[in-house]
N, C-alpha and C positions, 0 to 999 in steps of 0.2 A: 245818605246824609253824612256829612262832612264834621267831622265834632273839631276842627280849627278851621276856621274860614274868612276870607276879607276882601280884599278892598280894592285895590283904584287904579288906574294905568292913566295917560294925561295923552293920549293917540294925536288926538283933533285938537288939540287946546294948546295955546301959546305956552311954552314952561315959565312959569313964576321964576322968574330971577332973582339970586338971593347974594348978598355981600360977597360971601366965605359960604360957600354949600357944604356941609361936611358929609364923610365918606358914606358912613351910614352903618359901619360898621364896627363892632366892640372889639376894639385886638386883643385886651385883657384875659377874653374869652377863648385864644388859641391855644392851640396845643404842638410849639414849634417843633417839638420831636417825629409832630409826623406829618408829613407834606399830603395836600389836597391831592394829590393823584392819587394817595393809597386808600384814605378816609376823610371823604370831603368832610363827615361830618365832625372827626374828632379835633380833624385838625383846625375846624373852625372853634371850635365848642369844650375840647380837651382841657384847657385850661379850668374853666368855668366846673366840667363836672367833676376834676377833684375835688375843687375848694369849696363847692356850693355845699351847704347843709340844708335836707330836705323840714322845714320845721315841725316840729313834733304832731302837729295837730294837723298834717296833711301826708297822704299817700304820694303825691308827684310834686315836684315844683318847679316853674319855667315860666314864661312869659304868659302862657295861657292863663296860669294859677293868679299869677301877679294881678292881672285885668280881673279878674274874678274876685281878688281880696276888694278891690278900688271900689267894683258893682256893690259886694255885699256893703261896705262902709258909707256908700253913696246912698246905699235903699235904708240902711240903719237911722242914716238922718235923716230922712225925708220921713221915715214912719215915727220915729220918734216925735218928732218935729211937727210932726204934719196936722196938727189942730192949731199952735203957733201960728204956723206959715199960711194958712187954707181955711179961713175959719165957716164958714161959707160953704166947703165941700162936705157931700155929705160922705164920700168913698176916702177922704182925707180920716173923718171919726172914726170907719171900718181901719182903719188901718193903723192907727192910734190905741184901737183899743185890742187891735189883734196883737201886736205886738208887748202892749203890755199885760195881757194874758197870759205871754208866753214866757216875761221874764217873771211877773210872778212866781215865785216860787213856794213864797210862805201860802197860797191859796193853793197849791197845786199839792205839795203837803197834804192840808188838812184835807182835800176832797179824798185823796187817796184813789182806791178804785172805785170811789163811787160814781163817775161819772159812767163806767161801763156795765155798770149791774144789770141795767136794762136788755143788752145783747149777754151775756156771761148766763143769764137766768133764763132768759129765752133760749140760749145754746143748752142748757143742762136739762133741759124740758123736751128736746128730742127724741122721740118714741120710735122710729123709722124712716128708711133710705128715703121714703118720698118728702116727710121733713127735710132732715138732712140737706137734699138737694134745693130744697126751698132755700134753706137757710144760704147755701152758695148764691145765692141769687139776690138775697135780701142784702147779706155782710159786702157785697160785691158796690153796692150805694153808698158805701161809707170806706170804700179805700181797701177794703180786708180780702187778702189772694184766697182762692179756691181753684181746684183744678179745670175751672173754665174763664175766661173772661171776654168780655163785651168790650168793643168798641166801635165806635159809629164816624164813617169817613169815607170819602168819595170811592162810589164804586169804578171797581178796575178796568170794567167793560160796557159804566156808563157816568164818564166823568160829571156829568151835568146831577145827578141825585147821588143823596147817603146814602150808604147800606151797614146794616150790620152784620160785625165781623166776630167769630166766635174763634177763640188761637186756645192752647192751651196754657196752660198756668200755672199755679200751686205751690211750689217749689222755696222751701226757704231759706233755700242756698243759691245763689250765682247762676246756674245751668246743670244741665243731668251730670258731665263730667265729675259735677263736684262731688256726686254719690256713685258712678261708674267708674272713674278712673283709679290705676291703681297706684300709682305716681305717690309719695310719702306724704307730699305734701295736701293732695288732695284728702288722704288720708287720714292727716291730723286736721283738716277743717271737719270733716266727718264726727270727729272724736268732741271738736269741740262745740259743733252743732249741736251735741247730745246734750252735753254740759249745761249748754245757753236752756235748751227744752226743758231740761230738768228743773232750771234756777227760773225760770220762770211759774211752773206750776207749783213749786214752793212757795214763790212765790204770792200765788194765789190761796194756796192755804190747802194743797191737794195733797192727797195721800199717795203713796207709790208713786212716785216721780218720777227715778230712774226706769220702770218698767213700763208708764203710760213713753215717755220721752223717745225708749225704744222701738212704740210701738208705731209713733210719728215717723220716725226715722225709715222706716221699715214698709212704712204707706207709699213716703216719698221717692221712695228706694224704687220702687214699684211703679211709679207713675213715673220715673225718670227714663225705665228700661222703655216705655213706650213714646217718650217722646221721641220728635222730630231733633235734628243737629243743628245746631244754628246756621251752619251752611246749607243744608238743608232747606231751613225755613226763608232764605235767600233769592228759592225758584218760585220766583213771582206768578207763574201758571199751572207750577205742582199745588200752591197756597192757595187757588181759586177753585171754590169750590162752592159753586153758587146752586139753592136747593129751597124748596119748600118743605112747611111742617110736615107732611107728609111724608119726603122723600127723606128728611132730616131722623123721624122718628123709626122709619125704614133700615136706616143704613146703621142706626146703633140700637138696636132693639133691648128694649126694657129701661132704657133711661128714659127718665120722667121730664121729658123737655119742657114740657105745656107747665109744669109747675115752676121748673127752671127760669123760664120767661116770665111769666107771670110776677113772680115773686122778685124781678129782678125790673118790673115795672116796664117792662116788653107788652106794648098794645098788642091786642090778640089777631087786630088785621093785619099785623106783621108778617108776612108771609112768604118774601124771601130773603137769603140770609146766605151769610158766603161761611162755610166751614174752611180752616184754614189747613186742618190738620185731620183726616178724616181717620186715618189708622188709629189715633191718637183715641178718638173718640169711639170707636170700635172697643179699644180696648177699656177704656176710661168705664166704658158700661157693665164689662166683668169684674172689674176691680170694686167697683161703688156696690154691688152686691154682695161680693164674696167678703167683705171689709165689716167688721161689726159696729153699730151704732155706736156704741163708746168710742171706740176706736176714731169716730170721724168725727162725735165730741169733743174729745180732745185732743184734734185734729185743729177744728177752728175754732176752740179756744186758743192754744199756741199762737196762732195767727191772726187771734184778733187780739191779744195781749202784747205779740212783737209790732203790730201795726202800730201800734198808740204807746208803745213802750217809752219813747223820748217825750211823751205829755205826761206819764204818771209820775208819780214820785222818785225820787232818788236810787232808791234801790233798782229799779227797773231802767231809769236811762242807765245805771251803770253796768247791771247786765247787758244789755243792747250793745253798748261803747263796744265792751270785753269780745262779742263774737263779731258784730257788723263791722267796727271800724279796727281793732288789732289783732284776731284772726286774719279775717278777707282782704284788708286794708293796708295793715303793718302802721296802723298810727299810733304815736307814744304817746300824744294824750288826748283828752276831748275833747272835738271842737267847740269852742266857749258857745255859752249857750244865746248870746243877743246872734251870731251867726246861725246858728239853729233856727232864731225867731224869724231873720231875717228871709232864711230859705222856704222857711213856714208861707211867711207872705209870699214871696213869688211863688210858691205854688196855691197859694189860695187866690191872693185878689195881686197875681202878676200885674195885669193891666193898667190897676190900679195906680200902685206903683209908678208902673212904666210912665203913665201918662204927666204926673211926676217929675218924673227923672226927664224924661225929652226937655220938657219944660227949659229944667235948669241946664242941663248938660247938653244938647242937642240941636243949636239953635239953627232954624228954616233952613240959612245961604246954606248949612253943612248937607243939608237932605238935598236939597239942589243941584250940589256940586257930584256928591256922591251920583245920584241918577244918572247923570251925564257922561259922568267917569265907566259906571256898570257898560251904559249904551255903546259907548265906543271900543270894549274890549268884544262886544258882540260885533261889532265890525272885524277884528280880526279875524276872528271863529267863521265869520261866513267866508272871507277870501282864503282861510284854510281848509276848509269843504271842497273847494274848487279846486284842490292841488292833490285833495287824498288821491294813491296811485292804487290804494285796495277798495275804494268808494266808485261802483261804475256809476255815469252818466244821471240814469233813471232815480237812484236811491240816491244821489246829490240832493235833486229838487225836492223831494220827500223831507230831506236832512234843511236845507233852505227853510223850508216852510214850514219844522218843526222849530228853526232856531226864531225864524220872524215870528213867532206864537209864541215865546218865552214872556213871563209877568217877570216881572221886574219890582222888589219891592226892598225899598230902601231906610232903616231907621226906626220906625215906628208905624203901626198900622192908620189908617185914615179915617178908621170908626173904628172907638173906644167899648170895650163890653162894658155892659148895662151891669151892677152887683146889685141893681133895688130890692132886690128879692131877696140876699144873702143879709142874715142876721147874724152880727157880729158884738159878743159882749166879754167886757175887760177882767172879769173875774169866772171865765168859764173855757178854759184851752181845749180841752178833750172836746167839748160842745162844738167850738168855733171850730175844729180838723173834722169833723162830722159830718157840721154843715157847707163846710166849705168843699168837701168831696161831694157832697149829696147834690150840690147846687152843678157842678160840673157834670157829674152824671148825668144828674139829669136834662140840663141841657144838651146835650149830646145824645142822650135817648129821645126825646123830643124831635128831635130832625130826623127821622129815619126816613126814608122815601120820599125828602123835602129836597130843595133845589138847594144846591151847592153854592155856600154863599164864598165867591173867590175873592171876597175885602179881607177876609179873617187870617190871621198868624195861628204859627203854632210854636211860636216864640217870643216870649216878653221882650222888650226895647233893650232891658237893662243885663238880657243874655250876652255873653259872650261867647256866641258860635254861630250860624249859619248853615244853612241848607238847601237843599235843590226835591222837589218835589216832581215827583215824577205823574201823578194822578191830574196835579194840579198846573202841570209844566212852568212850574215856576223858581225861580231863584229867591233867597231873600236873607239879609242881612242886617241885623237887628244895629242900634245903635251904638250898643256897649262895644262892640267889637272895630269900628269903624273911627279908631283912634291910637296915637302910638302907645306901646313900641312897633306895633305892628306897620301904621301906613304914619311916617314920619316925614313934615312937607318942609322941612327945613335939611332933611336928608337929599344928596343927589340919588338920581329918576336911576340908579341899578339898584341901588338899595332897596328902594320900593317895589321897583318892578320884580327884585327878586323875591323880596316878602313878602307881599301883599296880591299884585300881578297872577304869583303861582297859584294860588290859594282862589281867589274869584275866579279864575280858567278853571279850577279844579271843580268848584259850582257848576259851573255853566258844561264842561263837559262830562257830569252824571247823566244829562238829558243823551244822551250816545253809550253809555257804559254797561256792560251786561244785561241791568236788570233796565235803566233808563231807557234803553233802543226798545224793549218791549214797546211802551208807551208812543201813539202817534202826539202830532200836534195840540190835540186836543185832552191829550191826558187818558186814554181810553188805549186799554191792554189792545194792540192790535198789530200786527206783525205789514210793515211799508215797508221792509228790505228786500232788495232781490236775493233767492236763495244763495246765490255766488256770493254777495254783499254778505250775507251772513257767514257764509263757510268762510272767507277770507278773515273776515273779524273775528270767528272763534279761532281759528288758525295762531291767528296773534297774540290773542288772550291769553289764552290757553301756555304760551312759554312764559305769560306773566307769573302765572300756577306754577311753573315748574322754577322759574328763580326766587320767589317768594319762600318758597317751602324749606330751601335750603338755609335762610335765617336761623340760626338760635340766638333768640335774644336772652334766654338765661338758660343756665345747663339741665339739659334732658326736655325741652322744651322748643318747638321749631313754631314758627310763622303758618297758619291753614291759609295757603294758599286759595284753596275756595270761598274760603270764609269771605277772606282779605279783596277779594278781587275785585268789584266793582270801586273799590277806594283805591288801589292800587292803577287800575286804568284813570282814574279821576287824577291820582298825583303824578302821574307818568304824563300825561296828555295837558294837566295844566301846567307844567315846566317846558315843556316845549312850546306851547303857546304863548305863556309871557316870555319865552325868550326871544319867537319872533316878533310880538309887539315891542320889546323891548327895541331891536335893532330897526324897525320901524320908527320907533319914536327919535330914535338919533338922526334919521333924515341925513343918510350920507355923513354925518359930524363926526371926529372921532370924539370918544367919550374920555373926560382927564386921567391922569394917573393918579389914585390918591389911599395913603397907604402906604403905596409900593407896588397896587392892583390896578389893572385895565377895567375897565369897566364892563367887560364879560365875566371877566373874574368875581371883581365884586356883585356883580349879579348873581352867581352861584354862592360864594360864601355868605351874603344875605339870605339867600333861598336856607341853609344849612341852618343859620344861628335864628331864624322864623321856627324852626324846628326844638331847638334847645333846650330840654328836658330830662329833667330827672325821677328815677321812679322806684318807689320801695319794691322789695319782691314778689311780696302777695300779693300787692295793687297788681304789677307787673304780669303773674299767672293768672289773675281774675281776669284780666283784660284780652289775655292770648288764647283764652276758653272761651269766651262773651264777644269781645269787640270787634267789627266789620275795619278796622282801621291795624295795618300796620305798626310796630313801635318804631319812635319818632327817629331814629337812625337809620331804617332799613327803608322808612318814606325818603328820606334824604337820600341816600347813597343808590337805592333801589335805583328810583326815577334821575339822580345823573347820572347814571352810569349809561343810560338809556339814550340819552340828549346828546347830538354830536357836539351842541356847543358847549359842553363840559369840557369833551376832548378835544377841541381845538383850542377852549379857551387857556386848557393847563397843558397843552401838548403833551396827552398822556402816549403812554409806550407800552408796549408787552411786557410782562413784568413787572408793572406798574399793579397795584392793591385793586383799584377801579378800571383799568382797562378792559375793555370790552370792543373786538373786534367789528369793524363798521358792520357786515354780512351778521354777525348776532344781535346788534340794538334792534328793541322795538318802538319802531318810530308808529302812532297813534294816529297823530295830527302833524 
């Protein structure tokens, strides 16, 4: 999945004519000291990240952020607003009242903790592991991590039905790194994890703080050693690990799954179930014994106090701030709290919302246009299949017939989720995060071994990001994102095609990339390559791995090339794809001079400044331990340097910063 993604190429369609077309590009944003052959991206962008200040209340900031401020401020007033505007609706009142739930502050005050007493007193009531594990199974319906979790989603090797998915979990830090690595900085997150543990169950009014806090610490310590890597958790057929209660109860002996289930609202004719992490769970089962009651007490205590920590009172969002967002983070101050509410709504009644927001922001012709636009970049993609020189014959038609099965989903979904069931009330926030997680849960346990309904998103309208689903063979591009700075129609067609062009190929070729070639046309884990087609492919890959690694985007810190890699073929393979729709759409024309750029040119320095981002340091290591994605200079620079139309288009040289000799690029597509 693609965390920046968009939009539009004009292949088949007459170009819109426009007075005065402008370039499409920011030169304010340069960095004249250093010329695009050495650093396509500084020298597009250089200027911009001295002088950019990241604002206190945010870990990165770039074009991505900016679209994200506009969303939240967009969903602000429509929820605010939205008994005004809607009177009539009855998910406009849900949304009216969640929101002001949330800025209440003088009701959130006086409840104090009492909305959580109910779970806090049921957690302190636990007598034994087979409680305990109940309890992981019940706090898991209301949002609260345990070392297991539930998710229900098309199965891998039978697209057409749900299955449940059991991964491991628990952790209330980032990834295992953040308690195995020895790195200083990892180190003082550590230090200040305790800190947070501690200031929370003072919070609660607990005695020995510092030595229960230790003894969390010390749990998780333990459950990190046996987790999977993130790259790790990456190999789509190491992850499947499909079993019955029996063979499940078999393979981790003495864990109490039937209670697990049970208590986690798992129908008991449940009967297959995919483990994702089977070591994991092997171990998980000596740990949960050798671990004493208390111990796991005040275990998910911790974890059901950080859950809900930005609903209670002051004291408690302000511990949260201190570890989650200026430890991890590097934020200087707190993001304002109507942003908070706002984030509240899209993940409780997203939909809601969204339905909303298309309304005012999204009108028909745009969804129209956009469909059209998607369909014709899929015309390129096919007459590039037919030219790969490592793709033989047989696994063409495979690859054909997996790209003509692509859904296509553009804007906004075409059936709206039903909230008639979700009770929502204006002076009860803790309640309404309760019920709003409870309502999702369980609609998603509910479908277990039901038919795959392929209308549904897994993204609100008013997201800006996109993704490519590989169960579901499908692309899809929510509305928020399908607007400038990104696809600019008063821009000339390099500008777009560099920003926007690269970014939808990069969509469209996940369905080919590592883990995406698993998947046939149908969405179903199934291997159509000829074993040639495959060695040829990891062949190529595989030096993606070895140039990625070489990054350090901050000191003592390099790029996991494994990690990185199915994103790294998605941005290598859609830059070369919009650059040959790009020369495509010129139709023999040459394209103007404007600038001072050719219009190959301007197609990569737009491709670079689509990129344009700034990032605190911790966000920066959080994201280099966590994220499947590149940082946004090594996506840039990585994937030109790879493109010949880079090097023709700046007539790079040996000795040149980006040079890369023809016999070393990896050409994809």
């Amino acid at each position: 999945m693609k965390h920046y993604s968009l939009l539009c190429l004009f292949l088949c369609f007459p170009l819109v004519v426009f007075a005065a077309p402008k370039s499409g590009l920011d030169v304010s944003h340069f960095d004249h000291s250093v010329r695009f052959q050495d650093d396509l991206f500084m020298a597009a962008n250089g200027g911009w990240q001295r002088a950019a200040t990241i604002p206190d209340d945010k870990s990165s900031w770039g074009i991505d952020e900016e679209l994200n401020e506009q969303s939240l401020e967009r969903v602000r007033e429509l929820s605010s607003r939205a008994m005004l505007d809607n009177r009539n609706d009855v998910d406009a009142q849900r949304l009216s009242d969640f929101y002001a739930s949330y800025m209440d502050e003088a009701t959130v005050e006086k409840l104090g903790m009492g909305p959580l007493e109910p779970e806090l007193t049921e957690i302190a009531a636990l007598q034994s592991i087979q409680a305990v594990v109940g309890k992981f199974g019940k706090l898991q319906q209301i949002g609260v991590q345990s070392p297991l979790v539930f998710s229900v989603v098309s199965d891998a090797k039978d697209s057409v039905h749900y299955a449940l998915y059991i991964s491991q979990s628990g952790l209330g830090m980032p990834n295992r790194d953040y308690y195995l690595d020895k790195d200083v900085r990892f180190t003082h997150a550590r230090k200040a994890y305790l800190e947070y543990l501690t200031r929370l169950f003072e919070l609660d009014g607990q005695v020995d703080s510092v030595k229960r806090a230790q003894a969390i610490l010390d749990l998780e310590t333990r459950l990190a050693k046996v987790q999977w890597t993130e790259a790790r958790n990456r190999d789509d057929k190491a992850t499947y690990n499909k079993l019955n209660r029996q063979r499940l109860a078999q393979l981790a002996k003495g864990f109490p799954w039937a209670k697990l289930l049970s208590e986690a609202g798992v129908k008991y004719n449940v009967n297959t179930m995919v483990l994702q992490q089977p070591s994991y769970a092997k171990a998980l089962a000596k740990i949960l014994t050798s671990t004493p009651v208390e111990v796991w007490r005040d275990y998910l205590t911790a974890h059901l106090l950080d859950a809900f920590a930005q609903a209670l009172p002051d004291s408690f969002v302000k511990a949260s701030y201190a570890f989650h967002e200026q430890e991890l983070s590097g934020l200087k101050a707190q993001v304002p709290r109507w942003k908070r509410a706002v984030q509240a709504i899209n993940d409780n009644l997203g939909e809601a919302a969204g339905r909303l927001y298309v309304a005012k922001y999204f009108p028909p012709e745009s969804k129209a246009r956009m469909d059209a636009l998607v369909k014709n970049l899929m015309i390129v993609y096919a007459r590039s299949i037919d030219q790969l020189s490592w793709m033989s014959p047989p696994t063409r038609v495979r690859a054909h017939e997996k790209l003509d099965n692509y859904g296509i989903k553009i804007g906004y979904p075409g059936k709206w989720r039903d909230y008639s069931t979700l009770v929502v009330k204006a002076d009860d926030l803790v309640g309404n995060l309760k019920r709003g997680a409870a309502f999702e849960y369980r609609r998603n346990i509910g479908r277990i071994g039901a038919e795959v309904d392929r209308t549904e998103w897994s993204m609100t309208p008013q997201t800006v990001n996109a993704y490519y689903d590989p169960q579901m063979n499908e692309i899809v591009f929510p509305a928020a994102i399908l607007q400038p700075p990104y696809f600019d129609p008063d821009a000339d067609d390099a500008a777009n095609y560099g920003a926007t062009g690269a970014t939808i190929g990069h969509e469209i070729s996940h369905g080919f990339d590592d883990q995406g070639s698993l998947y046939d046309k149908f969405g179903n884990m199934n291997n159509w390559w000829k074993p040639a087609d495959h060695t040829a492919f990891t062949k190529l890959t595989s030096r993606l791995v070895s140039q990625y690694k070489h990054y350090q985007p901050i000191p003592g810190r390099h790029v996991n090339g494994l990690l990185t890699l199915g994103e790294n073929i998605a941005d290598v393979s859609g830059l070369q794809i919009a650059f040959k729709a790009y020369q495509l759409a010129l139709n023999g024309q040459s394209a103007p001079v404007m600038d001072g750029f050719t219009g190959n040119q301007r197609f990569f320095i737009s491709y670079a400044q689509s990129w344009n981002t700034k990032r605190r340091e911790e966000w920066a290591l959080q994201l280099l331990a966590t994220d499947p994605h590149s940082p946004e200079k090594f996506r840039t620079n990585g994937a030109a340097e790879n493109c010949d139309g880079f090097h023709d288009s700046f007539a790079t040289q040996p000795g040149d910063g980006m040079y890369k000799a023809p016999e070393a690029r990896i050409r994809i597509w």
